[in-house]
C-alpha positions in Angstrom: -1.1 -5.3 50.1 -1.1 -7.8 47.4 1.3 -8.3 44.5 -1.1 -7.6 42.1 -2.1 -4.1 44.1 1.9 -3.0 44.5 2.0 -4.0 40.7 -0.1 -1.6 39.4 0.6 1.2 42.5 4.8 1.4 40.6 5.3 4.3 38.9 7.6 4.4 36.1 9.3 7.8 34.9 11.1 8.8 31.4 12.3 11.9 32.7 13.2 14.8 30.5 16.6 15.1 28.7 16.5 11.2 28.7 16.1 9.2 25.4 14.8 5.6 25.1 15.1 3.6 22.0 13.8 0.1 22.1 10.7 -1.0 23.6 9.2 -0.8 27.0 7.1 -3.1 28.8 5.2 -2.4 31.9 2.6 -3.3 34.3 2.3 -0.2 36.4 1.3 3.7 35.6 4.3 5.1 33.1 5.1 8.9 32.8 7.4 10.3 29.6 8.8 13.5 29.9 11.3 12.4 27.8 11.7 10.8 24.4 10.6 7.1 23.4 11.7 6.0 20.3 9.7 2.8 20.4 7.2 0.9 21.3 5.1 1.5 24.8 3.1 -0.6 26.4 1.3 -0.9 29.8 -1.7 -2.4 31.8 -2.5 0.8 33.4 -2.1 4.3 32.6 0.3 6.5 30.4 0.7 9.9 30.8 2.8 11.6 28.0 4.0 15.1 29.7 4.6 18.7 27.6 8.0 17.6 26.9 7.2 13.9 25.9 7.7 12.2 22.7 7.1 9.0 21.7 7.4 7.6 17.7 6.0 4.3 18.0 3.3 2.0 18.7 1.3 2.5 22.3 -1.2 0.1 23.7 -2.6 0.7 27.6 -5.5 1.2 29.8 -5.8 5.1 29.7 -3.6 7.8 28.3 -2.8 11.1 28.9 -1.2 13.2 26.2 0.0 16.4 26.7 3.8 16.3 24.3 3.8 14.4 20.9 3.1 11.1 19.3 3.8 10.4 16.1 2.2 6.3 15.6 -0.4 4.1 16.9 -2.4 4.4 20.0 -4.3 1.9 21.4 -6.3 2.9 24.4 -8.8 -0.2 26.5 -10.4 3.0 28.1 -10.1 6.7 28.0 -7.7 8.9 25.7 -7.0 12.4 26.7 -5.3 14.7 24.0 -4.3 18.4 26.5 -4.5 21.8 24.7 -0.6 21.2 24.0 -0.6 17.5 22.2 0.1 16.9 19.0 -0.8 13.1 17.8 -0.1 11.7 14.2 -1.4 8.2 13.4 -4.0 6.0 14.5 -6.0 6.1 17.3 -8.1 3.7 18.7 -10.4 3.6 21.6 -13.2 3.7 23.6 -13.7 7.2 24.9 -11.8 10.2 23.2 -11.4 13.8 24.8 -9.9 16.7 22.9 -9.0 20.1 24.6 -9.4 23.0 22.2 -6.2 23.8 20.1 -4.6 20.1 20.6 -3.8 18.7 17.0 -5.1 15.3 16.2 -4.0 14.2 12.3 -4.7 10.7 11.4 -7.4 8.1 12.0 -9.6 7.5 14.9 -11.7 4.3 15.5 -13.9 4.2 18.7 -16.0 1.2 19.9 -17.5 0.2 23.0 -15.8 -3.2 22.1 -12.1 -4.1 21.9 -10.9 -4.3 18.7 -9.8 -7.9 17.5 -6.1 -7.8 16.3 -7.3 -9.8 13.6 -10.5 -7.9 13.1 -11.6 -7.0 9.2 -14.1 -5.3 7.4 -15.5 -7.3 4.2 -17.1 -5.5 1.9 
């Protein structure tokens, strides 16, 4: 197996009745269960359990939310809000799914493009 394979194979847990503050960094999949006050960010995929929170900024490849967000979520691919999430802030991505009764309040951008950090609109 290659480094690059066993890399993104690591799981990473936040498990619940744990609290993070401070940033975390990671190159494999990450599950929270738990609370993250901070920033999160990944090359692969974020799953945010029923008992996850995270107040801060998230950037990664997918995402998963089923607890709560409260921030900015930055997603290369797809973004999946469960029946149970409840997101406030900004969202940007490429695909967006929301399950009936999940509460979204904020902005959403989606392109087929990824946005340029230093991206403005004139006009």
């Amino acid at each position: 197996m290659a480094r690059s394979e066993e890399i993104s194979n690591n799981l990473n847990i936040l498990g619940c009745g744990t609290t993070i503050v401070g940033n975390i960094v990671s190159q494999g999949d990450v599950r929270v269960d738990g609370i993250l006050d901070g920033n999160l960010t990944t090359q692969s995929k974020l799953v945010i359990g029923a008992t996850g929170r995270i107040s801060g900024e998230i950037k990664c490849k997918d995402c998963e939310v089923s607890g709560a967000v409260k921030g900015k979520i930055q997603v290369e691919n797809l973004l999946m809000l469960r029946a149970t999430a409840v997101v406030e802030g900004e969202i940007r991505t490429t695909k967006l799914a929301i399950e009936p009764n999940a509460v979204f309040s904020g902005t959403c951008s989606m392109s087929t493009a990824q946005p340029q950090v230093d991206e403005q609109y004139n006009g």
